[in-house]
C-alpha positions as CSV (number, residue, x, y, z in Angstrom):
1,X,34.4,153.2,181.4
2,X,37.7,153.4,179.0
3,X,37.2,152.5,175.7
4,X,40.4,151.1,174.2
5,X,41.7,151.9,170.7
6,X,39.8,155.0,170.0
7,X,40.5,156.8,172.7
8,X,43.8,157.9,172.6
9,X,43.9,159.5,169.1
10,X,42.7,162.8,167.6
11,X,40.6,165.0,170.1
12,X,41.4,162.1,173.0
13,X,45.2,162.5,171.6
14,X,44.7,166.2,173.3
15,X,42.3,165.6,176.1
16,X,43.4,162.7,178.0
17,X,40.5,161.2,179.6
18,X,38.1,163.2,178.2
19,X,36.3,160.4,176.8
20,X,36.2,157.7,179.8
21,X,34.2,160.3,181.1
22,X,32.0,160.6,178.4
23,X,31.6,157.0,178.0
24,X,31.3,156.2,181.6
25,X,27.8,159.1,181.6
26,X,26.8,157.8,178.3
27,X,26.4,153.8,180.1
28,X,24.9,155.2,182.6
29,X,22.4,156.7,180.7
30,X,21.8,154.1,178.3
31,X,21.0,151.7,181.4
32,X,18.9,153.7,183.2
33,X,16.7,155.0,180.4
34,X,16.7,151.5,178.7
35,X,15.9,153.4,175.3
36,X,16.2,151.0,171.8
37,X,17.8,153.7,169.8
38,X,20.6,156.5,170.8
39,X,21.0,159.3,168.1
40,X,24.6,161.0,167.8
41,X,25.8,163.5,165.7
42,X,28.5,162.7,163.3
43,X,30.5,166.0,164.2
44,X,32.0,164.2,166.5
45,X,32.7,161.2,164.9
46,X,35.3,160.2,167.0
47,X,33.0,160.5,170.2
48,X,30.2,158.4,168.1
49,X,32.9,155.5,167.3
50,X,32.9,155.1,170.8
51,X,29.9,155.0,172.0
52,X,29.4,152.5,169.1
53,X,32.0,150.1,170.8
54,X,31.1,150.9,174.4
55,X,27.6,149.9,173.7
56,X,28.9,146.9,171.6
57,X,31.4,145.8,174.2
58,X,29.1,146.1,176.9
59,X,26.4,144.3,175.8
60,X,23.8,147.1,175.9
61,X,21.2,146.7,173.4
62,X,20.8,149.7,172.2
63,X,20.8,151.2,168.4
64,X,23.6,154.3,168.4
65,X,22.5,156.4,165.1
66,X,25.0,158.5,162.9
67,X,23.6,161.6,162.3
68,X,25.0,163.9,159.4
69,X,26.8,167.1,160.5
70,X,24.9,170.0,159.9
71,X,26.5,172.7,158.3
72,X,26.1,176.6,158.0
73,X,25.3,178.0,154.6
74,X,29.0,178.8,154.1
75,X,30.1,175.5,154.8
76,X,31.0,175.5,158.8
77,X,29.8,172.8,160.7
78,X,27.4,173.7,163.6
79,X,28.9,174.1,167.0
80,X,28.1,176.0,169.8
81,X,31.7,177.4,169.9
82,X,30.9,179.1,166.9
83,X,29.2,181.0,168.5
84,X,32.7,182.2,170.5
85,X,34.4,183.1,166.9
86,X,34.6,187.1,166.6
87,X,33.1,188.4,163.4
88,X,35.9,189.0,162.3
89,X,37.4,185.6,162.6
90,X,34.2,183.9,161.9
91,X,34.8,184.7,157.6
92,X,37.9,182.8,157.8
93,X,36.4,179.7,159.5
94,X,34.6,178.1,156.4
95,X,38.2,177.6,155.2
96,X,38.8,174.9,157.6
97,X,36.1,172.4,155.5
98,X,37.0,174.1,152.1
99,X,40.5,173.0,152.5
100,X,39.3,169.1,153.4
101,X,36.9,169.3,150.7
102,X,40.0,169.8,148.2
103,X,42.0,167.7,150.2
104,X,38.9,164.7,149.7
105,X,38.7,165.8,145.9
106,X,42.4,165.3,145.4
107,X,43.0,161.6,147.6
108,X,40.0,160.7,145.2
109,X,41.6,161.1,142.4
110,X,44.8,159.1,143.5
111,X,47.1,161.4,145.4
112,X,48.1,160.0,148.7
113,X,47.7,161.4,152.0
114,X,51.4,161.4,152.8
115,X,51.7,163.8,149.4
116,X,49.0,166.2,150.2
117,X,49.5,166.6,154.1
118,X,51.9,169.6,154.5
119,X,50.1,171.8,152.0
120,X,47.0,171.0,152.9
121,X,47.8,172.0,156.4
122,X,49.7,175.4,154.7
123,X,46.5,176.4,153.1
124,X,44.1,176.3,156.6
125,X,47.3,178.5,158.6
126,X,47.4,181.0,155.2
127,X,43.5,180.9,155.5
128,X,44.1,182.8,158.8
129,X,44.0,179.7,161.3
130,X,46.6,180.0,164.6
131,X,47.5,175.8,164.6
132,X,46.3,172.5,162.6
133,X,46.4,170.4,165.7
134,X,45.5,167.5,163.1
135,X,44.5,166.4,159.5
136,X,44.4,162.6,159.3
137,X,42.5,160.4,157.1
138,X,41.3,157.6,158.7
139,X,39.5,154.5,159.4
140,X,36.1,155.3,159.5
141,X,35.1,152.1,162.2
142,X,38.7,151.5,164.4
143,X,39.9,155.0,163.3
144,X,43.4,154.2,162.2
145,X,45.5,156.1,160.1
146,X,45.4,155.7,156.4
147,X,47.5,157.0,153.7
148,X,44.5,156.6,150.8
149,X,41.3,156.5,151.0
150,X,39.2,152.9,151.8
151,X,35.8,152.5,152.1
152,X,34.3,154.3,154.7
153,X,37.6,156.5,155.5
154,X,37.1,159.6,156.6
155,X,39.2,162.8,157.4
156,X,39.5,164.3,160.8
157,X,40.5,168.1,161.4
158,X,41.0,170.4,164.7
159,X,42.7,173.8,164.5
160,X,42.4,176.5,166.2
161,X,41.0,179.9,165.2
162,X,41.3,182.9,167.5
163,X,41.7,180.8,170.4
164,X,38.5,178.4,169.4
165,X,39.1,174.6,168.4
166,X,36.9,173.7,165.9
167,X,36.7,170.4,164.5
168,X,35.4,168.9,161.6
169,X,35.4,165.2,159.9
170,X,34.1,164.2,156.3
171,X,33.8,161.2,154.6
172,X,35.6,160.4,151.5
């Protein structure tokens, strides 16, 4: 099952097919089970988007919930590959979500994406990150690109740290 549009962007961007896969299980399961109500986490927004639209475009009548990233006391969002972060690496990793935090603060206030990119990106490498894969602000339904923020934009980050891709998303 290939979901069109959302697919080939951000994580998908970087692992092609990754997602047909996922939506081609998540039918399945959906079909078979015949539940009202599927619950997703919005840590992976990207992978929730489309199993929004799969559902929608299929037909299946089924409720896919948004639920809100849970986060560590320092800020990290919860992932089992934190869990593969040394301790050493893991004091660094709250940077990633400090730095889109400032990032949200400052497109609120006006500045434009297009303005605040490159620094942005500086500050999570100086912070001890290896690579920003991306920082985009974006749609928060068809997930295109957006230079300010709309309603329900939201900004989308992988980089890597000590080998381990972590990702985060926040709305602004």
């Amino acid at each position: 099952v290939s979901v069109n549009g959302l697919t080939d962007m951000l994580c998908g961007a970087h692992r092609p097919g990754h997602f047909d896969g996922v939506a081609t299980v998540v039918s399945k399961l959906f079909l078979q089970t015949s539940a009202d109500k599927a619950f997703f986490g919005e840590k992976d927004y990207q992978q929730l988007q489309i199993v929004r639209r799969m559902a929608a475009d299929l037909d299946i009548p089924i409720e896919v919930v948004g639920c809100p990233t849970i986060r560590e006391e320092d800020g990290l969002a919860m992932s089992s590959r934190n869990l593969l972060i040394s301790d050493r690496a893991r004091v660094k990793a709250p940077a990633l979500a400090e730095v889109m935090n400032e990032l949200r603060t400052a497109l609120l206030a006006g500045g434009r994406m297009s303005d605040l990119l490159e620094d942005a990106k500086a500050k999570i490498v100086n912070a001890g990150f290896n690579e920003v894969e991306y920082l985009d602000l974006r749609d928060g339904t068809d997930l295109g690109l957006l230079d300010q923020p709309a309603e329900g934009s939201r900004l989308f980050a992988a980089a890597w740290l000590a080998g381990v891709r972590l990702i985060d998303n926040i709305a602004v």
